[in-house]
C-alpha positions as CSV (number, residue, x, y, z in Angstrom):
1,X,-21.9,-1.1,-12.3
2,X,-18.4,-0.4,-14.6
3,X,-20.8,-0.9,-17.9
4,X,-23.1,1.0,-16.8
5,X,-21.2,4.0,-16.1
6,X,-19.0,3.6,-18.8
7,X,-21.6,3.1,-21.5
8,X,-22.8,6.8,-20.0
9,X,-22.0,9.6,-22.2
10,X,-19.7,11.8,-19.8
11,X,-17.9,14.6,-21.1
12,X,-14.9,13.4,-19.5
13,X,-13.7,10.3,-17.2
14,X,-11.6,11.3,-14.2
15,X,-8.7,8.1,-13.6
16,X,-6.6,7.9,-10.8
17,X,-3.6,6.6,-12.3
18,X,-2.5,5.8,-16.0
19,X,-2.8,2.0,-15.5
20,X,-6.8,2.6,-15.0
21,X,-6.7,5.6,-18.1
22,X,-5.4,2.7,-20.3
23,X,-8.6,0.2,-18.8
24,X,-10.7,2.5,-20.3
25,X,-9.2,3.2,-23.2
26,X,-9.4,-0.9,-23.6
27,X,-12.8,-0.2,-22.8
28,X,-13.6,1.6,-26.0
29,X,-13.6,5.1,-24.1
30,X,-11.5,7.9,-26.4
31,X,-8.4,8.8,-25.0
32,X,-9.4,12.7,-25.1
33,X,-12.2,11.7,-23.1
34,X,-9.6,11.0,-20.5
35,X,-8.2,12.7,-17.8
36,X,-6.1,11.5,-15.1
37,X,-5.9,12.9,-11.6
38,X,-4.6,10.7,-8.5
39,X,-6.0,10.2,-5.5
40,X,-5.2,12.6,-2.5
41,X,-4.2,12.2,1.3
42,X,-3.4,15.0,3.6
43,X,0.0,14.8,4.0
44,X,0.7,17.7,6.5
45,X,-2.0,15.9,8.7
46,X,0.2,12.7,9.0
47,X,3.4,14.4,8.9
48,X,2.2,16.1,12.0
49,X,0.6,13.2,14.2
50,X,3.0,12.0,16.7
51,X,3.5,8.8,17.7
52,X,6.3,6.5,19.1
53,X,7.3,3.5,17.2
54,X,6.7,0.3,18.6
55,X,9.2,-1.0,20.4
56,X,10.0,-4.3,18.8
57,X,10.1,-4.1,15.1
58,X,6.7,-4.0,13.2
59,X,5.7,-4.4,9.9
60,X,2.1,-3.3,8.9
61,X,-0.4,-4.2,6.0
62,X,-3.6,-2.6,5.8
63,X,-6.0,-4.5,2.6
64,X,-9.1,-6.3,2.6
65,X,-9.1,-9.8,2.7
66,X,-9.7,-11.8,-0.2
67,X,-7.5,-14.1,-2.2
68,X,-5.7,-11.8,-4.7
69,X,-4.5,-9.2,-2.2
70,X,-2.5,-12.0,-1.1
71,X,-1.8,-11.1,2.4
72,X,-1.2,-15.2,3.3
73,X,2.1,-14.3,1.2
74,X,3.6,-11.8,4.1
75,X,2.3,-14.6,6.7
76,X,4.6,-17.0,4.9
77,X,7.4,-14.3,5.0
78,X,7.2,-13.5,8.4
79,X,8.2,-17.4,9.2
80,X,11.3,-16.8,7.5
81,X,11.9,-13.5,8.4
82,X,11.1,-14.7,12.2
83,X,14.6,-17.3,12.1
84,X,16.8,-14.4,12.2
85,X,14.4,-11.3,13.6
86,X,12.9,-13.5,16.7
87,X,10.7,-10.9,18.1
88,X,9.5,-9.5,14.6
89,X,5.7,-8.5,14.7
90,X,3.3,-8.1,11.9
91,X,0.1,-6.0,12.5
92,X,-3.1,-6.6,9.4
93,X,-5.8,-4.3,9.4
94,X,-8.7,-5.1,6.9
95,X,-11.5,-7.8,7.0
96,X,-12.7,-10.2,4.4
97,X,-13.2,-14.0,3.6
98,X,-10.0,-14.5,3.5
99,X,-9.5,-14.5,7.5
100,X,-10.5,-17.4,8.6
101,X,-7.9,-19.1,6.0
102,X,-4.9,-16.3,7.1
103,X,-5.5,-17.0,11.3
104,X,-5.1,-21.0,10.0
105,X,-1.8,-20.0,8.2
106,X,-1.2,-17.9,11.3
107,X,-1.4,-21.1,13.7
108,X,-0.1,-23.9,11.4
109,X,3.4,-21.6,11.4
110,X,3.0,-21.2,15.0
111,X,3.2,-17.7,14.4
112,X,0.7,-16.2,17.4
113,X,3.1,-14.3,19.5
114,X,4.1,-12.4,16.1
115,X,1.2,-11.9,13.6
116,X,-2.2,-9.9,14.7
117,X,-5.1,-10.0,12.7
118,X,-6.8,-6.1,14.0
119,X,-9.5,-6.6,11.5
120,X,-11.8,-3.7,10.4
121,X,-10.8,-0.5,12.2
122,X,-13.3,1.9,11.3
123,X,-11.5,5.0,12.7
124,X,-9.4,6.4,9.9
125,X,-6.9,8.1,12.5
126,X,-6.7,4.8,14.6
127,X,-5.4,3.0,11.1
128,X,-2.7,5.6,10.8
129,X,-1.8,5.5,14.2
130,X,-1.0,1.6,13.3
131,X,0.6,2.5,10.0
132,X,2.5,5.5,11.8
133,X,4.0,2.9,14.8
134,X,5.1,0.5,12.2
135,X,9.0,0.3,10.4
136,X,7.6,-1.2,7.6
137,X,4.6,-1.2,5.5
138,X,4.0,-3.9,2.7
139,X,1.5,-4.4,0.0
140,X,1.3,-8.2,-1.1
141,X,-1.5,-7.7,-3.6
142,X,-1.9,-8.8,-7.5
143,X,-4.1,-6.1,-8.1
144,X,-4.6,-2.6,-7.5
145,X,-6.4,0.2,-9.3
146,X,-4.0,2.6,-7.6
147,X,-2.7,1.6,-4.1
148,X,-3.5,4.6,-1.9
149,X,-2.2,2.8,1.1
150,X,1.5,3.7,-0.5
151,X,1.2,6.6,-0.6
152,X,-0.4,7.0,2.9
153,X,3.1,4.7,3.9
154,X,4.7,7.2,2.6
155,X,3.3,10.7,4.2
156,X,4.0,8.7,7.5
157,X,7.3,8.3,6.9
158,X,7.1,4.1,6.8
159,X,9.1,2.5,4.2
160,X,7.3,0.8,1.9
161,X,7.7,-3.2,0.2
162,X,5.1,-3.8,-2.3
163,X,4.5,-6.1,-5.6
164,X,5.8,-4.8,-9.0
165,X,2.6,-4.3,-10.5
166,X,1.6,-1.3,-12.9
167,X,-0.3,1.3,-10.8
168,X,2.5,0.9,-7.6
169,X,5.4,0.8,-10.3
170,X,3.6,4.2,-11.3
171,X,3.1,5.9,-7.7
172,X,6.6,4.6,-6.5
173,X,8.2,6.1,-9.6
174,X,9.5,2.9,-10.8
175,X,10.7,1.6,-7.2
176,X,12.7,4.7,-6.1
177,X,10.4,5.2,-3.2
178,X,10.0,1.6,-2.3
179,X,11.4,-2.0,-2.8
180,X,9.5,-4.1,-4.9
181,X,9.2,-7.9,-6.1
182,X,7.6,-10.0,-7.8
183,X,3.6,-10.9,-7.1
184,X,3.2,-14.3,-5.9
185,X,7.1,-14.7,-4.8
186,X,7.6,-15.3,-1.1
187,X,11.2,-15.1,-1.3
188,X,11.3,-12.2,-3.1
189,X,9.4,-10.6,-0.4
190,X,11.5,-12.2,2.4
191,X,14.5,-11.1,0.7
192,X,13.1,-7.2,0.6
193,X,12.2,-7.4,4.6
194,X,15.2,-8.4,5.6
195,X,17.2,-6.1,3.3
196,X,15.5,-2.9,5.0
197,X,16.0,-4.6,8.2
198,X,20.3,-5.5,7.5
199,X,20.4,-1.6,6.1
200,X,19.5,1.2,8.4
201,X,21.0,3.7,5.5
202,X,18.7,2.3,2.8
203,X,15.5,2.6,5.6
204,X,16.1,6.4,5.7
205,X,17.1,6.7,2.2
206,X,13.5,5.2,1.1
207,X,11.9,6.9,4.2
208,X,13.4,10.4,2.2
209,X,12.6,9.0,-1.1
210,X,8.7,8.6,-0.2
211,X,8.5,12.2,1.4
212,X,9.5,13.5,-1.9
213,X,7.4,11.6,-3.8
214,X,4.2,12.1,-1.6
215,X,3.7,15.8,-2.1
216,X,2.1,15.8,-5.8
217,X,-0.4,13.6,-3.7
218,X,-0.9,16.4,-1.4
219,X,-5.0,17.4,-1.6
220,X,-3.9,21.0,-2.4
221,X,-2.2,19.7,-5.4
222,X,-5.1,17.2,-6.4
223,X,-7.9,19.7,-5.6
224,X,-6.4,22.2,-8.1
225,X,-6.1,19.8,-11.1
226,X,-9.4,18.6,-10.4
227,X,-10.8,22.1,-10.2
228,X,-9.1,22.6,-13.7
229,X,-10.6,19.9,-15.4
230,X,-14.1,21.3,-14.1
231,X,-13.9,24.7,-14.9
């Protein structure tokens, strides 16, 4: 389907981040042709929705299931994470192959009482009700064409721990509005949880840093460039 639209002769391709701009220019498509324009959430709309946090400390990840989103990487963490932080809880939302081999992991670390697979929740409002209740929100995966989930983190006022790869490096301006490691490095990752969790000022520093960062993905803002490139 990517050839096939690509090989199309559009006036212009629409990217949502620079890493995917410089895909296509890979591609063989001319950098004029180019445009790039994020993706957009309604931040007033999560801003506003009220909920109360959960009372024992949550983290939340919300991906599909397959291999290179990684997700069996924040299982592993939570066994470390669970020595020190007994009653720590870890909510997934997504489906995909992957599950079956993620609720193993889940049982092998003995790990029931604290990880819940929610699968597929197909009410958009009930996912950020989830994201909303949790104190943290991480992003294990390899790859990403953007990582709109961050951003969605971030209008809800969750902290965010994600991999340093190029399109959340981009969205996170380099890590000021989130802590990131290295894909692949369970360590790394536990070493990020618990340093939110020792460090209530760095929780609302990052919780201010990803407000600020969230509004040029404000719809209003996107609409308008979008409308630009049209007209």
């Amino acid at each position: 389907y990517e050839r096939f639209y690509l090989s199309r002769k559009w006036d212009v391709f629409i990217a949502n981040s620079n890493f995917t701009k410089n895909n296509l220019i890979k591609f063989g498509i001319k950098p004029e042709r180019v445009k790039v324009v994020p993706n957009g959430i309604d931040v007033k709309a999560m801003r506003s929705l009220t909920v109360e946090k959960n009372k024992k400390t949550t983290i939340c990840s919300i991906t599909r299931l397959v291999g290179y989103k990684r997700v069996i990487d924040l299982v592993r963490a939570i066994s470390e994470v669970k020595k020190e932080f007994t009653d720590i809880q870890c909510k997934i939302i997504g489906s995909g192959p992957e599950k079956n081999r993620i609720g193993d992991e889940v049982k092998r670390l003995k790990l029931q009482n604290n990880v819940s697979l929610l699968g597929f929740v197909r009410d958009y409002e009930g996912v950020i009700q989830v994201l909303k209740k949790a104190h943290i929100f991480c992003l294990p995966s390899t790859v990403e064409g953007f990582g709109i989930v961050v951003i969605e983190a971030m209008a809800c006022g969750v902290p965010v721990i994600a991999t340093r790869i190029a399109p959340i490096v981009e969205i996170t301006n380099d890590g000021y509005g989130a802590l990131l490691y290295e894909p692949g490095n369970v360590q790394g990752l536990v070493k990020k949880i618990m340093t939110i969790l020792r460090d209530k000022s760095l929780y609302y520093s990052l919780v201010e840093r990803g407000y600020k960062i969230v509004q040029q993905y404000d719809w209003d803002n996107i609409v308008s460039e979008i409308d630009e490139i049209y007209n």
